[in-house]
C-alpha positions in Angstrom: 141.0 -1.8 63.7 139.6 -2.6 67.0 137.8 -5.8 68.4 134.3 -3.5 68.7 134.9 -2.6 64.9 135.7 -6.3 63.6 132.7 -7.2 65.6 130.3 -4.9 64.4 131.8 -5.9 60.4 130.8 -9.7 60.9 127.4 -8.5 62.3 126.6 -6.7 59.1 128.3 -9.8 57.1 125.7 -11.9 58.7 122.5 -9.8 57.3 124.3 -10.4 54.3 124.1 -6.7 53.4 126.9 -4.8 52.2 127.3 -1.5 54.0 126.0 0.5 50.9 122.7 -1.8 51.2 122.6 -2.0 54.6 123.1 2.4 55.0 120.3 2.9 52.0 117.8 1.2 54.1 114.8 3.3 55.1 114.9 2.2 58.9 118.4 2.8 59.2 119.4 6.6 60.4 122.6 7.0 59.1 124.1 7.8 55.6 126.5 5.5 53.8 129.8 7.2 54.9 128.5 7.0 58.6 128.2 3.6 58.7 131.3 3.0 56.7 133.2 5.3 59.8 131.5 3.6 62.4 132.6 0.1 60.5 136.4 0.9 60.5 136.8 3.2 63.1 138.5 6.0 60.7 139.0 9.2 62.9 138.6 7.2 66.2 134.7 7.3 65.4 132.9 4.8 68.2 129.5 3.3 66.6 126.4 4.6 69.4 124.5 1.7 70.7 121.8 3.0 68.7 123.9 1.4 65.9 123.6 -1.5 67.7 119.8 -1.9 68.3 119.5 -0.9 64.5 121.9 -4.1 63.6 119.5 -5.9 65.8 116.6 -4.2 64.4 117.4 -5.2 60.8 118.6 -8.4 61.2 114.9 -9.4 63.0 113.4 -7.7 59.7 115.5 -10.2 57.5 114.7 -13.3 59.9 118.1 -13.3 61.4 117.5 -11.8 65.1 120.8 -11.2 67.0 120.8 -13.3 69.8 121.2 -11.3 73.4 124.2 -12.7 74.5 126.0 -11.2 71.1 124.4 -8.1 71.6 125.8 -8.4 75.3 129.6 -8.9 73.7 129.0 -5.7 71.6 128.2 -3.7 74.1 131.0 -5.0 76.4 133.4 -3.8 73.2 131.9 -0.6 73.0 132.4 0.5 76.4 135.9 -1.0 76.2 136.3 1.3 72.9 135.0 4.2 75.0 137.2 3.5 77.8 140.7 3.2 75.7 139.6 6.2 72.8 141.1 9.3 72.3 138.4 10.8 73.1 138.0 11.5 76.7 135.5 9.1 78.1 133.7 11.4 80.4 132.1 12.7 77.0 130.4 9.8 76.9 127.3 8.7 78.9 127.7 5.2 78.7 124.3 4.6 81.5 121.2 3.1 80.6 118.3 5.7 80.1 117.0 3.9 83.5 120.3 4.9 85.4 120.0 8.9 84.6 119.0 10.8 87.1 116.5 13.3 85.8 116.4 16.2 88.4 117.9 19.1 86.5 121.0 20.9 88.4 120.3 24.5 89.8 121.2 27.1 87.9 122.5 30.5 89.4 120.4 33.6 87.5 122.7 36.2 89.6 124.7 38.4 87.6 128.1 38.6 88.2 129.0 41.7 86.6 128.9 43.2 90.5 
């Protein structure tokens, strides 16, 4: 299990949730065996920061906000997951929304059949 993983697991320990609870929640996106995945890392499965915000999200709903500097270490774990998984890491954008660029490349309509 990785540091990102055990991180993420005290997280949901702190809502005082169990996974089942916390994945049968209306405002959370995923299904049960999602979160369990993204909980133990089973098939080298990285939790999205979207997974994130939503553990943020929920534990504001109960009346136990996640503070920004542990929100800060869980993202520092994630891209450290991203950068030593299986899966090659350029698959990933790891960028803020605010550091895409949004021009679209050019695409070539010529046929090359010639």
């Amino acid at each position: 299990m990785s540091a990102y993983t055990s991180e993420l697991k005290k997280q949901v320990s702190v809502l005082s949730l169990s996974q089942a609870a916390f994945a049968g929640r209306d405002d959370v996106p995923w299904e049960r065996t999602r979160v369990n995945r993204f909980l133990s890392g089973k098939d080298n499965t990285i939790a999205p920061k979207s997974f994130i915000d939503c553990l943020a999200d929920v534990g504001a709903q109960l009346g136990n906000p996640m503070e920004q500097d542990r929100r800060d270490h869980l993202l520092s774990l994630r891209r450290a997951s991203l950068t030593h998984s299986a899966v090659p890491s350029f698959l990933f954008d790891t960028r803020e929304p605010a550091d895409r660029q949004l021009t679209p490349e050019p695409v070539d309509n010529r046929c090359s059949w010639r």
